[in-house]
N, C-alpha and C positions, 0 to 999 in steps of 0.2 A: 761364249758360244761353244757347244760341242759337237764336236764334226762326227760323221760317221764313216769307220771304215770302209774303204774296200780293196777287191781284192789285190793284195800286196803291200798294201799298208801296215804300219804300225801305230804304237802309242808313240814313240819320238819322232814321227815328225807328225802328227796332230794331236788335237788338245784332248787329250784322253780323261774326264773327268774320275771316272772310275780307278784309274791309275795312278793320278796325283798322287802326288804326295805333299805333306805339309811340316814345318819345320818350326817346332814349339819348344818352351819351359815345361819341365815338368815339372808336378806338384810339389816335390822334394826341394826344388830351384828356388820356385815361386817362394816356400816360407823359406827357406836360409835368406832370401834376398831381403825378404819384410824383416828378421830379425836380425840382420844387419842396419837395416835403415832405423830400426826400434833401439838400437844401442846410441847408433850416432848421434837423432835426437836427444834419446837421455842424457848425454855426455855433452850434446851442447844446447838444448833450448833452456835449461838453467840459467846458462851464462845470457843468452839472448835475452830472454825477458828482465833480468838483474839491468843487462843496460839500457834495455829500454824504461824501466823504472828509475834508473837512475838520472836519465836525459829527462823526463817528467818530472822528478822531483827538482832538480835544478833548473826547467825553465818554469816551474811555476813561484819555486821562491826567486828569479829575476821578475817577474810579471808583480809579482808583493812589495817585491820593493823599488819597482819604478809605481805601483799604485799609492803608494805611501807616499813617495818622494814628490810625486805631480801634483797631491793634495793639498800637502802642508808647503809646496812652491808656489801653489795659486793661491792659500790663505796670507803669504807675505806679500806677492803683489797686487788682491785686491784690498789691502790696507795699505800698500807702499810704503811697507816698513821693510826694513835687512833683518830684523829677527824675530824669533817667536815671542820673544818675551812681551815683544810690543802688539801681537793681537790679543784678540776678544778671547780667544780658545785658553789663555795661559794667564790672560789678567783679571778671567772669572774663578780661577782654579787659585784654591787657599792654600797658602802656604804650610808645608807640613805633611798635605792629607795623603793617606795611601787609598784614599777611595773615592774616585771619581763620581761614583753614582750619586755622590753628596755634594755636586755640584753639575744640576741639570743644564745651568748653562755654557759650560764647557759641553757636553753632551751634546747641548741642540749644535754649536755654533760646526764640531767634527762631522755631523751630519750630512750638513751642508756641504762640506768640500770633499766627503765620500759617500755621492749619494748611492742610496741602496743597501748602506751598511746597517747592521742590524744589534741594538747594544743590549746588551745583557745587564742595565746600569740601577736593577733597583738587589738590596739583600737576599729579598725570594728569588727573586733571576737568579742570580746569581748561584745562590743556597742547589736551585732547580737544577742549574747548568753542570755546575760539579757534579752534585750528584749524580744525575744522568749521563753525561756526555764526557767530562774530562775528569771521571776518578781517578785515571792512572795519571794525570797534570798535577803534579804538586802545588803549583803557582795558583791553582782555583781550586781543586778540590778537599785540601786540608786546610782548616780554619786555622787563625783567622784572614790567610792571604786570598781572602776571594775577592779579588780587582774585577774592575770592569773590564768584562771581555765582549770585543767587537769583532763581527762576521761580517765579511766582505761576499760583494755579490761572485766574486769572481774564485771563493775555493775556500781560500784562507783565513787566518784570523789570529789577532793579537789580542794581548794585554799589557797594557802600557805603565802597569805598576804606577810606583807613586813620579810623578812628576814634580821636576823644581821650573816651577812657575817666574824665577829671575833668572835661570841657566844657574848649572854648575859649572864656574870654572875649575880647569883643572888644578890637585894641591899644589903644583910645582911650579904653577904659576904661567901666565902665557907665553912673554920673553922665552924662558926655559923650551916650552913644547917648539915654539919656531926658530931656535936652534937647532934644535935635535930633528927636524924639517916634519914636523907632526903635521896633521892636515885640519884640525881643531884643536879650540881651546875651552871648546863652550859647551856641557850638553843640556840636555831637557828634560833628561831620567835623572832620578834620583835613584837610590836606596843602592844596590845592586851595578848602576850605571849603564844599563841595560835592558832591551824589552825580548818577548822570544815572540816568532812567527809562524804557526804551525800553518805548514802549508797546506792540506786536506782538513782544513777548518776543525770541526768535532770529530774524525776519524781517528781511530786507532792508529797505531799505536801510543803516539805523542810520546817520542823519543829524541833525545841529543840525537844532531847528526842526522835524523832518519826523515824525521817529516818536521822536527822544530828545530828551529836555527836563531842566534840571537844576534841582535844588534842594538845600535844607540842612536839617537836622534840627535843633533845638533841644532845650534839655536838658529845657522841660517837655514835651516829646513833639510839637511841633507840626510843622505842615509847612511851609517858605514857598517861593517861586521866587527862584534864584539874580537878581542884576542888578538887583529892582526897588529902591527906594527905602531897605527896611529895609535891605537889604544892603549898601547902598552908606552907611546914615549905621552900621553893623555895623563896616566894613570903613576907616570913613576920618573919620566922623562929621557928614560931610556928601551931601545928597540928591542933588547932581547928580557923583560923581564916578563911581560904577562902577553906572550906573542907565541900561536899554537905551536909554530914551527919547532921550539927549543923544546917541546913532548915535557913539559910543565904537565904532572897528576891534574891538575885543579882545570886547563882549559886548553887539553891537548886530541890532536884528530885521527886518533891510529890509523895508520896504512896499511896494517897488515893483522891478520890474527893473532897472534903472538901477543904485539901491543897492548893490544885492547884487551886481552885476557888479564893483563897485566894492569888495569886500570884502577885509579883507586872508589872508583865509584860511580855508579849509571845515572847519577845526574849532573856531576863534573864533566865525566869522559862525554867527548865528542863534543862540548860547548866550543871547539874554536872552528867546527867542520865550517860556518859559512863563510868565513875570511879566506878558509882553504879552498873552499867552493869558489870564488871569486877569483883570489889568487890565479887558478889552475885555468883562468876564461871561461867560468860558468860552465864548471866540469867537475864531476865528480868523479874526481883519483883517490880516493880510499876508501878504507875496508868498511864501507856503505852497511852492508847487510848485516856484521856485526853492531851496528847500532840497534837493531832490533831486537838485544835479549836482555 
């Protein structure tokens, strides 16, 4: 309200609108203030979005490999068998073959225990899929390694390479791995000993470490990460020989930039990141974003 003098009054003791005063930024304030806030951002929403991508990429490959695991655990007990070797899924599958699409009944039977899943299981698929979608995949897009590749409803997507249809025991033999307190002795992969999972299905980049991660199936259905510890007492009978930790060229997980510059090649480096991923409680501690060059 504005009061109106009289006589003997002043503005300090009524509310003099005319007289106010008011107490502001000026123009000059206002931008130093925004290009303050313009730096700080720049200096940290870098780092904010990196962790946020990185908390994504690591809860979607745990979401991949409990979809995997719940599959091929519900294909053992509704057969009420303890290993793969004894369903339909592995005793349709020919001894030998690096290509499942030549064996529709393996096909139908994964189907079934991933419903929704989507296969890539004939040559033209296949031919189509590389071309298109994973030219930068060496595993599908350079002949003749084009495997059946399956897309899940839920993001992700394998290729399960050739399969051994009676398990591979390990060369060192079983005794040997449960000694060395290994956690199997038995896998399902063949060739390589390992499948990869790219977790944003057909999306770019499909990189070690970045968005594909590898592991092995076991014959009682379980899932583990290529590189860590089991694999390495699996594979030779002892912990430190094909185990990321010991920064082995061939399937090690740089932490740092440095390392990784120092890598002997972008499709070795970064194959041990998801045992490190797991390791770490489903956390990604290393140098993530160098996986993308």
């Amino acid at each position: 309200m504005i009061g109106f003098l009289r006589s003997g009054d002043s503005c300090e003791m009524l509310f003099c609108e005319k007289n106010r005063k008011y107490s502001a930024f000026t123009l000059a304030e206002v931008l130093i203030t925004l290009g303050v806030i313009g730096i700080v951002a720049a200096l940290t929403l870098p780092g904010v979005i990196a962790k946020y991508q990185e908390k994504r990429v690591a809860t979607q490959l745990k979401v991949a490999v409990s979809t995997l695991e719940q599959g091929f655990k519900k294909m053992l007990a509704d057969e009420g068998v303890d290993s793969l070797v004894d369903t339909p899924f592995f005793q349709h599958y020919v001894e030998g073959s690096n290509y499942p699409y030549e064996i529709p009944e393996s096909v139908a039977v994964l189907k079934k225990y991933f419903p929704g899943v989507k296969v890539y299981s004939t040559q033209e698929e296949i031919n189509q899929l590389g071309d298109a979608k994973y030219k930068d995949n060496p595993f599908i897009s350079t002949s003749p390694w084009r495997w059946t590749v399956y897309e899940f409803p839920k993001g992700f997507s394998t290729n399960f390479g050739a399969f051994a249809p009676k398990g591979k025991e390990s060369p060192v033999g079983c005794d040997a791995v449960k000694a060395a307190g290994g956690a199997y002795c038995r896998l399902m992969v063949n060739e390589w000993l390992n499948f990869p999972i790219d977790v944003n299905g057909n999306e770019p980049p499909n990189r070690n470490g970045y968005d594909r991660f590898y592991f092995v199936l076991t014959d009682d259905g379980r899932i583990f990460p290529s590189f860590d510890a089991n694999y390495s007492i699996y594979s030779t009978g002892r912990p430190d020989s094909a185990y990321y930790i010991y920064d082995n060229p061939s399937f090690r997980c740089p932490t740092t930039a440095a390392i990784a510059a120092g890598a002997s090649g972008s499709f070795d480096n970064y194959s041990g990141c998801a045992a490190k991923i797991i390791a770490d409680g489903w956390e990604i501690k290393y140098y993530w974003r160098g996986a993308n060059k």
